[in-house]
Structure formats: structure tokens, C-alpha cells
MIMI-859650 format. One record per residue (C-alpha): residue in one letter; y, z, x; residue number from 1. Coordinates in Angstrom, 3 decimals, m for minus. Layout:
N
+------+----------+----------+----------+------+
: resn :        v :        w :        u : resi :
+------+----------+----------+----------+------+
:    A :        Y :        Z :        X :  NUM :
...
+------+----------+----------+----------+------+
// end
This chain:
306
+------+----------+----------+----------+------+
: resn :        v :        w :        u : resi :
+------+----------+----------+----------+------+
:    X :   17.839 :   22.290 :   m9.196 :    1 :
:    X :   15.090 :   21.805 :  m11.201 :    2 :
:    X :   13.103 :   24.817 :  m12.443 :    3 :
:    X :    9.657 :   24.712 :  m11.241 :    4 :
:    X :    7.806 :   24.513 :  m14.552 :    5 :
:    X :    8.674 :   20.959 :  m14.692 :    6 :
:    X :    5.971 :   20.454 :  m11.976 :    7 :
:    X :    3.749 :   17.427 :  m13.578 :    8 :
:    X :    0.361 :   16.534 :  m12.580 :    9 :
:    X :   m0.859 :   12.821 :  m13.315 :   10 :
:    X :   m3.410 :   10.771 :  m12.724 :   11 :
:    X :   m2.238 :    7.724 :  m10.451 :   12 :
:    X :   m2.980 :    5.281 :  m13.244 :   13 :
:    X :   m0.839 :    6.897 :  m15.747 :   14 :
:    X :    2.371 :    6.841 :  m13.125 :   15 :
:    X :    5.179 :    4.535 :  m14.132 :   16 :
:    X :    4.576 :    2.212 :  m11.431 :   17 :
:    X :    5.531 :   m1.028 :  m12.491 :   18 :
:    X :    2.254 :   m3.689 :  m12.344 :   19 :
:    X :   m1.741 :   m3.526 :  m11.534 :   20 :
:    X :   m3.923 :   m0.945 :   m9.502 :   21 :
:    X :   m5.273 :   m2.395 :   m6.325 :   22 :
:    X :   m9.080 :   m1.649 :   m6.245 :   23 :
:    X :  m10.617 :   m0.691 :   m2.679 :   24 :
:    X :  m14.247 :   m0.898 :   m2.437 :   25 :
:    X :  m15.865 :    0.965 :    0.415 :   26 :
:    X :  m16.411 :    0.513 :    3.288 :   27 :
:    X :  m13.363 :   m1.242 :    3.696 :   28 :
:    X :  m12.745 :   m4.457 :    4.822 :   29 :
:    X :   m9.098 :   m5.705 :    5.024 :   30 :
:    X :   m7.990 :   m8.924 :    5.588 :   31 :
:    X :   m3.987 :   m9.145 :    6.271 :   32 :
:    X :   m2.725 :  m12.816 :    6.010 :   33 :
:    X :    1.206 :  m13.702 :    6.692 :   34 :
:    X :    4.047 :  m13.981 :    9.046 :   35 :
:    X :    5.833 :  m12.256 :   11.257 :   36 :
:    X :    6.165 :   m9.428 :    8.779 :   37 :
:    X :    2.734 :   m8.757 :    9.118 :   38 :
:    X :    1.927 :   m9.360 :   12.561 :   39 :
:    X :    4.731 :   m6.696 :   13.620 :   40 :
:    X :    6.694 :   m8.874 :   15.699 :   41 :
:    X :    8.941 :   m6.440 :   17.801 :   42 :
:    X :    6.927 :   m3.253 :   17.099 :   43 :
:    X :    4.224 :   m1.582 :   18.598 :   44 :
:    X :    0.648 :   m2.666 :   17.456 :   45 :
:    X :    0.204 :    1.169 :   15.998 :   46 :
:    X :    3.877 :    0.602 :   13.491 :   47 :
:    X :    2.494 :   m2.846 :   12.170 :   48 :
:    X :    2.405 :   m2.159 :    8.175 :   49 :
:    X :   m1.451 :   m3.252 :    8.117 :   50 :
:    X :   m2.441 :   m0.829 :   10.866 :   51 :
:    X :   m0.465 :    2.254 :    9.185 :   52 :
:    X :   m2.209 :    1.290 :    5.846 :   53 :
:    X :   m5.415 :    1.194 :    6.684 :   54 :
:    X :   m4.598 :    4.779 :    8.711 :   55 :
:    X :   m3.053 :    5.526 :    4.928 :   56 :
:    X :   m6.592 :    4.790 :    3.456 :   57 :
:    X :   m9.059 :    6.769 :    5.876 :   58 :
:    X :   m5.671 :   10.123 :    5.957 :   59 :
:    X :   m7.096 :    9.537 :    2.310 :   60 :
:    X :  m10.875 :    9.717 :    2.781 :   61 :
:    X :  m11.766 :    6.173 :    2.899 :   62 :
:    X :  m14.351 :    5.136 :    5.239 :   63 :
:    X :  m12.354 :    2.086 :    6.662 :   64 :
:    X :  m14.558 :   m1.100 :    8.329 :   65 :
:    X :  m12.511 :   m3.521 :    9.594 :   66 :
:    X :   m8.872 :   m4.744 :    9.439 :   67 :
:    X :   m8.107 :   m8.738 :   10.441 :   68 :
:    X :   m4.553 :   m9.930 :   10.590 :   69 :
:    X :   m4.380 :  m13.682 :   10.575 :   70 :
:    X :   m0.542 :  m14.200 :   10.874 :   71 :
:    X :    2.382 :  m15.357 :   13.238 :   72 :
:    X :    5.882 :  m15.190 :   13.812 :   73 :
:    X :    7.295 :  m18.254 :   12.136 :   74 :
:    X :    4.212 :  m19.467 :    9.936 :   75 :
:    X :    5.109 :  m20.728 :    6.704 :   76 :
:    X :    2.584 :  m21.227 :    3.901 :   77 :
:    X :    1.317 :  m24.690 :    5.617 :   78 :
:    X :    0.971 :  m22.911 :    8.882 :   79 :
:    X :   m0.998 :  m20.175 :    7.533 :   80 :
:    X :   m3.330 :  m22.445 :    5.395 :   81 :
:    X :   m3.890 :  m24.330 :    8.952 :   82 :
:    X :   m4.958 :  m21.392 :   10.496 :   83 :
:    X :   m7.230 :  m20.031 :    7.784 :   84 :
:    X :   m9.357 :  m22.803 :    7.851 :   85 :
:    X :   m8.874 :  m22.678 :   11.685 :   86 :
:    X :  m10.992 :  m19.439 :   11.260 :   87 :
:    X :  m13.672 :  m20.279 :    8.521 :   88 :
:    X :  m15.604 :  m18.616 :    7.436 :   89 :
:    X :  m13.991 :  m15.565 :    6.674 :   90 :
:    X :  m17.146 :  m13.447 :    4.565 :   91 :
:    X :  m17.339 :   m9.855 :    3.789 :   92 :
:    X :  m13.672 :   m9.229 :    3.149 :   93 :
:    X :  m13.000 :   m7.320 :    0.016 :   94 :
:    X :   m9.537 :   m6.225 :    0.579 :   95 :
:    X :   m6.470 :   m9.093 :    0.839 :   96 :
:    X :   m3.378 :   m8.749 :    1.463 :   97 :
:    X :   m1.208 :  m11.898 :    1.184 :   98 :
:    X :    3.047 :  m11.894 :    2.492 :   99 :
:    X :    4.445 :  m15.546 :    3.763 :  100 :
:    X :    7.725 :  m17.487 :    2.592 :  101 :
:    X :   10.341 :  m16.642 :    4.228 :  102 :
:    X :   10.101 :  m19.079 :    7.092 :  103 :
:    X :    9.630 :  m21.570 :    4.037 :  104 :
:    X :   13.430 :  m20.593 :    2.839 :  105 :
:    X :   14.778 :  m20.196 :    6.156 :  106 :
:    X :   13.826 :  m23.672 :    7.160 :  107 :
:    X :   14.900 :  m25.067 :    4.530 :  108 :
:    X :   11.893 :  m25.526 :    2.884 :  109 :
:    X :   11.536 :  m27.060 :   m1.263 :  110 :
:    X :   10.923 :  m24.454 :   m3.555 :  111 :
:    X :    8.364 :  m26.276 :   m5.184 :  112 :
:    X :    6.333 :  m27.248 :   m1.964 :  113 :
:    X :    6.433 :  m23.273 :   m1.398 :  114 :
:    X :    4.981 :  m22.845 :   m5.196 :  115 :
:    X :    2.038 :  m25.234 :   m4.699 :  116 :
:    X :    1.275 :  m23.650 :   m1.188 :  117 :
:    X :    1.747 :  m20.447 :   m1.925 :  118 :
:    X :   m0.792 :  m20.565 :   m4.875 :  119 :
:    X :   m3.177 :  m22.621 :   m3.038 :  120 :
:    X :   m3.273 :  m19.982 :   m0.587 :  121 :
:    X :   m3.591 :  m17.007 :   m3.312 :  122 :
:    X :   m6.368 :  m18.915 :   m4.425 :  123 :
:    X :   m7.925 :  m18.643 :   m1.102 :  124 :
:    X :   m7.295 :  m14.939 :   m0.807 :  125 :
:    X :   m9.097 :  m14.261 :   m3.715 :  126 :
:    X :  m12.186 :  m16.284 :   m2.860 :  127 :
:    X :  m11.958 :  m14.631 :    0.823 :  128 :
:    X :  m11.647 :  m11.054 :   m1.575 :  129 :
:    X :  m15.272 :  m11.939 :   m2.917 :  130 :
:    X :  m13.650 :  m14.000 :   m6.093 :  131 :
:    X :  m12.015 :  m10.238 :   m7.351 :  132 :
:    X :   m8.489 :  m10.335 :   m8.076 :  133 :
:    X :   m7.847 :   m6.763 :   m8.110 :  134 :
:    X :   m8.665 :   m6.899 :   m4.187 :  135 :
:    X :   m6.145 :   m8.674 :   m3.659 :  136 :
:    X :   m2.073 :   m7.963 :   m3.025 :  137 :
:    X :    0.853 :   m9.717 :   m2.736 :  138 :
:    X :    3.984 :   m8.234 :   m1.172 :  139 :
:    X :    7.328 :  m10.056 :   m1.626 :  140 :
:    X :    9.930 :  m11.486 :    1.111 :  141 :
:    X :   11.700 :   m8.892 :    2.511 :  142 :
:    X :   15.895 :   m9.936 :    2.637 :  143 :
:    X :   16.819 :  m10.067 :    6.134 :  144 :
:    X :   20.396 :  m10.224 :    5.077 :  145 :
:    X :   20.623 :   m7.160 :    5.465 :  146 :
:    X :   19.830 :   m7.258 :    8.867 :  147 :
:    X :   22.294 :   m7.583 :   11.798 :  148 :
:    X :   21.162 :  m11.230 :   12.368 :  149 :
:    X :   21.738 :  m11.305 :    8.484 :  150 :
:    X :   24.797 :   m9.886 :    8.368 :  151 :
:    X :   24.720 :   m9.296 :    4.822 :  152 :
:    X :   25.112 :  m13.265 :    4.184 :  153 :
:    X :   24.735 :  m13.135 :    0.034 :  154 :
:    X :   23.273 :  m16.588 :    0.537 :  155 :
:    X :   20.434 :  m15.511 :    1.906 :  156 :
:    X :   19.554 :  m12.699 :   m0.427 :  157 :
:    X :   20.103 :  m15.245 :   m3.529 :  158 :
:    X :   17.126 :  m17.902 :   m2.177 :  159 :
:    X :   15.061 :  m14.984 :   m0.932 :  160 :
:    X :   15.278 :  m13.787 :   m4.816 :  161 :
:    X :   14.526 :  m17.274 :   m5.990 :  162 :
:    X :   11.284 :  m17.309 :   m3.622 :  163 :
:    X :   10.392 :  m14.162 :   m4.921 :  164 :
:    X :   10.674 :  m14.716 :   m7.927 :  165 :
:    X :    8.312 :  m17.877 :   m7.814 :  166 :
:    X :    5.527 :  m15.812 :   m5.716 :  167 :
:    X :    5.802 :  m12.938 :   m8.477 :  168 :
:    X :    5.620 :  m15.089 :  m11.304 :  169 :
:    X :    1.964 :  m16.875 :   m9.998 :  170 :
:    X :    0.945 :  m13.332 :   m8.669 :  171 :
:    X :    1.233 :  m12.077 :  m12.236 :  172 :
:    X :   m0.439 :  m15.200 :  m13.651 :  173 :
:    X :   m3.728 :  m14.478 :  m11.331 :  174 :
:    X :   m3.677 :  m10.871 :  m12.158 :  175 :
:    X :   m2.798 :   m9.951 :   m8.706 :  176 :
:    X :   m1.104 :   m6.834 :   m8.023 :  177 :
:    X :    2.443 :   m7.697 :   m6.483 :  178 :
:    X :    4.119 :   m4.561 :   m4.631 :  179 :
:    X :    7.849 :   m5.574 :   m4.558 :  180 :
:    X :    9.543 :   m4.402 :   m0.959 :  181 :
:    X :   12.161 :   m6.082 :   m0.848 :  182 :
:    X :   14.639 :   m3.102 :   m2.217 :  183 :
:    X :   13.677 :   m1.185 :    0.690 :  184 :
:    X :   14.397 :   m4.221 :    3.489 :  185 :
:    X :   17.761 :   m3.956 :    1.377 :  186 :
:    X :   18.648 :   m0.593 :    3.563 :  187 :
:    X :   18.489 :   m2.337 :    6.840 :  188 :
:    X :   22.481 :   m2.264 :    7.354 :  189 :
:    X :   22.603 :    0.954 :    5.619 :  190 :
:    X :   20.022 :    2.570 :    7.515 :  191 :
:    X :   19.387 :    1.009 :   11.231 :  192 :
:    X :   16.954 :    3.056 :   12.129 :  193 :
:    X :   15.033 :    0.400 :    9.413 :  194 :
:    X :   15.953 :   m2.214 :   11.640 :  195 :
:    X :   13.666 :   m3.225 :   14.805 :  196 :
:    X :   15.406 :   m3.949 :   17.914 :  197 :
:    X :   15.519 :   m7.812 :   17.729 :  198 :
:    X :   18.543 :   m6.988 :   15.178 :  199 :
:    X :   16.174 :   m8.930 :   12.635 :  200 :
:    X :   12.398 :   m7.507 :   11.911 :  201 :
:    X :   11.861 :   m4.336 :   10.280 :  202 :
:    X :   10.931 :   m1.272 :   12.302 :  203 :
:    X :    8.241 :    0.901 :   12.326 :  204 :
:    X :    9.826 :    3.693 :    9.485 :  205 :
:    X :   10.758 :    0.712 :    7.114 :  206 :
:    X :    7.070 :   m0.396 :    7.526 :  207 :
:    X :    5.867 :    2.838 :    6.776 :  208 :
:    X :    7.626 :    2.625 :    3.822 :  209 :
:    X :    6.202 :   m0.604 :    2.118 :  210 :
:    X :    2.797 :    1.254 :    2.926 :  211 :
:    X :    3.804 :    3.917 :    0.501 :  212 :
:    X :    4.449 :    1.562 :   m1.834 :  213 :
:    X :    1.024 :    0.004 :   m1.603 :  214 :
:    X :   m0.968 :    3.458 :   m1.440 :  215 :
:    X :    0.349 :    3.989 :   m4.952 :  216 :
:    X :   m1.371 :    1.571 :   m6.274 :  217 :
:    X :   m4.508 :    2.258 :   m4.376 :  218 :
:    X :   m7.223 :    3.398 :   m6.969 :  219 :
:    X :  m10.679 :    3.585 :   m5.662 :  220 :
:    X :  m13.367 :    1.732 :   m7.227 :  221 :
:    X :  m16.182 :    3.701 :   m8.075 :  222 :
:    X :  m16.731 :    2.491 :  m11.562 :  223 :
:    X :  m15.364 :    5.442 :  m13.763 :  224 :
:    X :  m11.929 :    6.870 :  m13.850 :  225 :
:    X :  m10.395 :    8.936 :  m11.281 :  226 :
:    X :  m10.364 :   12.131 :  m13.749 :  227 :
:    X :  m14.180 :   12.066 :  m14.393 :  228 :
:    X :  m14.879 :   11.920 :  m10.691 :  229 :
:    X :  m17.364 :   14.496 :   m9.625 :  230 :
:    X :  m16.152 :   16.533 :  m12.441 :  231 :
:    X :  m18.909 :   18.811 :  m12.616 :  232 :
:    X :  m18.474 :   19.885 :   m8.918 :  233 :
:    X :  m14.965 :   21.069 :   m8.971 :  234 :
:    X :  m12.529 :   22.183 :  m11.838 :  235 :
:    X :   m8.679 :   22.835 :  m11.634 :  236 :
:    X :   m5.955 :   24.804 :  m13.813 :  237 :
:    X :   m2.212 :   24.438 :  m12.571 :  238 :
:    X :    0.550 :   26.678 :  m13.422 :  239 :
:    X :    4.128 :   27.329 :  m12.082 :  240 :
:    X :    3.118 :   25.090 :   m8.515 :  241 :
:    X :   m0.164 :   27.139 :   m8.197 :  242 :
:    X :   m3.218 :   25.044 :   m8.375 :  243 :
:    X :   m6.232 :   26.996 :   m8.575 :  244 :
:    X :   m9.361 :   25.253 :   m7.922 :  245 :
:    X :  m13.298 :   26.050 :   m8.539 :  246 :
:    X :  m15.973 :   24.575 :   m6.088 :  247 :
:    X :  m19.205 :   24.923 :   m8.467 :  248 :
:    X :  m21.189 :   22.037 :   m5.671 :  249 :
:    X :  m21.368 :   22.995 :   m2.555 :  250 :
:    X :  m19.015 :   24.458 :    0.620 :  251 :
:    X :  m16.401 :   21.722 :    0.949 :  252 :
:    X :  m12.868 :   21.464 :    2.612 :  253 :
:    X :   m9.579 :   20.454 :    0.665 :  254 :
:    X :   m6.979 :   18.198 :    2.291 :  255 :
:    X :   m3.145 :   17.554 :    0.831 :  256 :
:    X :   m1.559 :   14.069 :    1.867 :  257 :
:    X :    2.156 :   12.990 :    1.446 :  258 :
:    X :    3.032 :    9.547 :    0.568 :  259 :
:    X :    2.994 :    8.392 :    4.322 :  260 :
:    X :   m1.097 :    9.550 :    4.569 :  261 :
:    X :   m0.109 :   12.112 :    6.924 :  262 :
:    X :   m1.932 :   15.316 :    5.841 :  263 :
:    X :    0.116 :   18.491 :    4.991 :  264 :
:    X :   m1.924 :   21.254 :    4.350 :  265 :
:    X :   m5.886 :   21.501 :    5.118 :  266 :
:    X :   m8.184 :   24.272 :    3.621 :  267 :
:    X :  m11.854 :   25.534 :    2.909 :  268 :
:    X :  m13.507 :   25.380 :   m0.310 :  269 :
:    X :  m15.903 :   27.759 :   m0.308 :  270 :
:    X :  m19.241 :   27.500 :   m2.909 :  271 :
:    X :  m18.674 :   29.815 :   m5.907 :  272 :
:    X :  m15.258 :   30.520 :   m5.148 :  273 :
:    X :  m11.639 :   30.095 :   m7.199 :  274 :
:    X :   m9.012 :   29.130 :   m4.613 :  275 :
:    X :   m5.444 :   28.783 :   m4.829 :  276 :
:    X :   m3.519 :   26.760 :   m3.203 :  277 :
:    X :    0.552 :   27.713 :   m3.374 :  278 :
:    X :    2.455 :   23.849 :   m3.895 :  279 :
:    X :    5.995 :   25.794 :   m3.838 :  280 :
:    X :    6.709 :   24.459 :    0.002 :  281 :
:    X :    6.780 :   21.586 :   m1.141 :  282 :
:    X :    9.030 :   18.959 :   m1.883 :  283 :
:    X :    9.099 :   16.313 :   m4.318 :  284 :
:    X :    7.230 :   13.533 :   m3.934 :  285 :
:    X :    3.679 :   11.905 :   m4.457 :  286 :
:    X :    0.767 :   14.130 :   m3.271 :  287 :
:    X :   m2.966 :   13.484 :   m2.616 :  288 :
:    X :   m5.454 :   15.930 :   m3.421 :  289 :
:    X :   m8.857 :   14.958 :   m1.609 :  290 :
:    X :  m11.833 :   17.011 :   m1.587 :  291 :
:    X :  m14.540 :   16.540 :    0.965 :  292 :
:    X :  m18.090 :   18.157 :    1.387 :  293 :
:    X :  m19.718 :   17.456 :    4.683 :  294 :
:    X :  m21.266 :   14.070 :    3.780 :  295 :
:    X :  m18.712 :   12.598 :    0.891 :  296 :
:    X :  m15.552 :   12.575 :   m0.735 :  297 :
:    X :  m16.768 :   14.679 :   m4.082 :  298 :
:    X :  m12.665 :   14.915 :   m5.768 :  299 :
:    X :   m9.592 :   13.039 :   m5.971 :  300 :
:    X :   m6.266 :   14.038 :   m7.614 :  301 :
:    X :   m2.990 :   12.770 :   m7.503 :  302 :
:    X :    0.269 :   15.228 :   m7.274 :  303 :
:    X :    3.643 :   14.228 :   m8.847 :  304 :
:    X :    5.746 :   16.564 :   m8.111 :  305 :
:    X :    9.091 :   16.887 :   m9.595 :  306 :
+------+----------+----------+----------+------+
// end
């Protein structure tokens, strides 16, 4: 076990995390374009992966607007440029989400008609993002291989990698932050409870997973860096899983998310007064430090705990 001075505290931004920070802008406004995969087939509206993000986002003190899916079970890129212009316009979106192609491989679709639609339609999603390329995401193919309709065909994994591997490489070239799931669809025969009950889709948990993946890349855009954030209002020190905190603003309440966005621990603040809050409960993991007053969110920290 490890011993408990090798607690770290980080900024999100200075994480390992492989690729670029997604930007949210409030009030939010997400727009969720795709397939099946983001539609939910086979789950309940409340365990689609857009609806538990967007609960992610306000669990974190976001002031969430609006969430629009525009997908279908079966749509490949053609299908969902159809229905996009079905539903023009599409204004005052400034959070995208874009996840389609693997209707494209399982049809037997051409790799290079899948390039030119896919980045036709990442061009869209960052005009429908108000032209801002950091408000928009891609996430990549889950393998349903490893599904009991899969069977754990190698096949299929191989030309899921190729698509991805095409979607990544014009994701990276539009500066688009590209959140790479398809590891975790890779526990579906492992883990069943992963597995929706069509033997195919993902389920509710494995859903909530991909949203951890894209909350840590969530950085809120407020101009200025996480760390100078209200930094006259509240001050920290951190020793030995003890985080002692000073409210010099006014009376405010302090809330502790997990990586899901469900909240763990919930405290008062007090006006002139040093708190400290005892981390030694927990486990290790990504953390969420959020400190509210009555009318804003005045601090934000993120926890690594190791």
C-alpha cells in the first residue's frame, strides 16, 4: 500500500491525459450527434452517455441549458449529414459532441468514403459549436467484438482500429479533442454487466464510464486558469490527506465529486473560518473540489489522489 504522503494535488490541465481540454462555456448548450451509441439504444433514456454527462456537468456546478441528441440506431456518416440538414438551423449550440462509423464498417462501407464524410461532418460540428474547436469532441468506435453478438471476432476489432484511426487522425488535424473509449467497450466479454441486454450495445455502467473519460477533459472557460480562479476568496494548504481551506468571501458550501459526478461529501464554508476537510476515506481516484456561495461557483480544484 501506498503511504499516504504520496497524496498529489494537480490542476486538471497538468494531468497526463493524453490530448486537448474540452472548453464548456456557460450556460450550456450541448449538441450530441451519432448513432446508436449515442441515442442509447437498449437503455433507459436516464443511462444514455449524453444524459449522464450533462448530469456530470451541473454534479459539477455547471448551469446546464439544453442537451439535443440528433442520432439513430444504424446511421452512418451519410445518414447523419441527412438528418442535420433535416434540422437546420441548429444556432446557439456551444458544446458538440460528434461519435458515428461504425455502421460505416459494419456495412461494409470504403474507408475513404467514411474519411471524406466524417470530416465533412466535423466541419459541421464546429460551425454548429459557434466556429470554436475546443467545443467540440470526438469519441471513437467502440469494438463490439467484444460483445456477445461479437463474439470476440478479431476481424472486427482490426477495421474498427483502422476507422479509428482515420477519425483520430482528422480530429487531431482540426484541433478537436478526441476521448478514445474504445479500451473500455474492450471489457464487454470480460465484464457483462458492460454489456446491454440486446447482447450488442453497451449498458448503462459502461456508459458511465466513457463520461468519466470526457469530464476529465472538461475545463471551464472563464478566460484565466483554473488555479487563479477566485483566488482571493478562498486559499488551501494540503498535508498528509487533510485539506484545510480558508473562506476570506463570503459564507459558502463545499461539495466533493468522484469521477462519475456523483457527490461524496458536502460541507459549509463558513466566512472567516479555516476548515478541514479529512480526504483519508477515500479512495484513489479523480476528485472535484467545487465551491459554491449562494449565487456562483467562486472555486474549483481538481483531486488526484494516489
Amino acid at each position: 500500500m501506498r503511504p499516504r504522503f504520496l497524496f498529489i494535488f494537480l490542476l486538471l490541465s497538468s494531468l497526463t491525459v493524453p490530448g486537448r481540454t474540452i472548453k464548456v462555456r456557460e450556460p450550456v448548450r450541448f449538441l450530441a450527434l451519432g448513432d446508436s451509441y449515442t441515442i442509447g439504444q437498449s437503455v433507459a433514456i436516464t443511462e444514455r452517455w449524453p444524459v449522464q454527462f450533462i448530469n456530470g456537468l451541473t454534479n459539477l456546478g455547471y448551469n446546464v441549458d439544453e442537451l439535443k441528441i440528433i442520432a439513430q440506431t444504424g446511421w452512418r456518416t451519410d445518414n447523419l449529414k441527412s438528418a442535420i440538414g433535416e434540422q437546420l438551423p441548429l444556432t446557439g449550440y456551444n458544446l458538440v459532441s460528434l461519435l458515428i462509423g461504425v455502421n460505416n464498417q459494419f456495412q461494409g462501407g470504403s474507408q475513404a468514403a467514411y474519411a471524406n464524410e466524417f470530416e465533412a461532418l466535423l466541419q459541421q460540428a464546429i460551425f454548429l459549436a459557434g466556429g470554436s474547436p475546443s467545443h467540440v469532441f470526438v469519441l471513437s468506435i467502440p469494438d463490439y467484438a467484444y460483445t456477445p453478438f461479437g463474439n470476440g471476432n478479431p476481424a472486427i476489432s482490426d477495421a474498427i482500429d483502422e476507422f479509428n484511426e482515420i477519425n483520430r487522425i482528422i480530429s487531431e488535424e482540426y484541433q478537436v479533442s478526441y476521448i478514445d473509449i474504445t479500451p473500455i467497450s474492450r471489457k464487454g466479454l470480460a465484464q457483462p454487466e458492460l454489456v446491454a441486454a440486446d447482447g450488442l450495445h453497451p449498458s448503462g455502467l459502461m456508459y458511465a464510464q466513457w463520461v468519466q473519460e470526457v469530464l476529465k477533459r472538461v475545463e471551464r472557460e472563464v478566460g484565466m486558469s483554473e488555479n487563479q480562479l477566485n483566488e482571493g476568496e478562498v486559499s488551501f494548504s494540503l498535508l498528509n490527506r487533510h485539506l484545510k481551506m480558508n473562506n476570506m468571501g463570503s459564507d459558502a458550501g463545499l461539495s466533493i465529486y468522484d469521477e462519475n459526478g456523483k457527490k461524496v461529501m458536502e460541507d459549509r464554508l463558513p466566512f472567516g473560518e479555516m476548515k478541514t476537510v479529512n480526504l483519508e476515506r477515500f479512495t484513489e481516484g479523480l476528485y472535484f473540489l467545487v465551491v459554491r456561495n449562494q449565487k456562483r461557483v467562486i472555486y474549483t480544484k481538481k483531486l488526484l489522489l494516489f
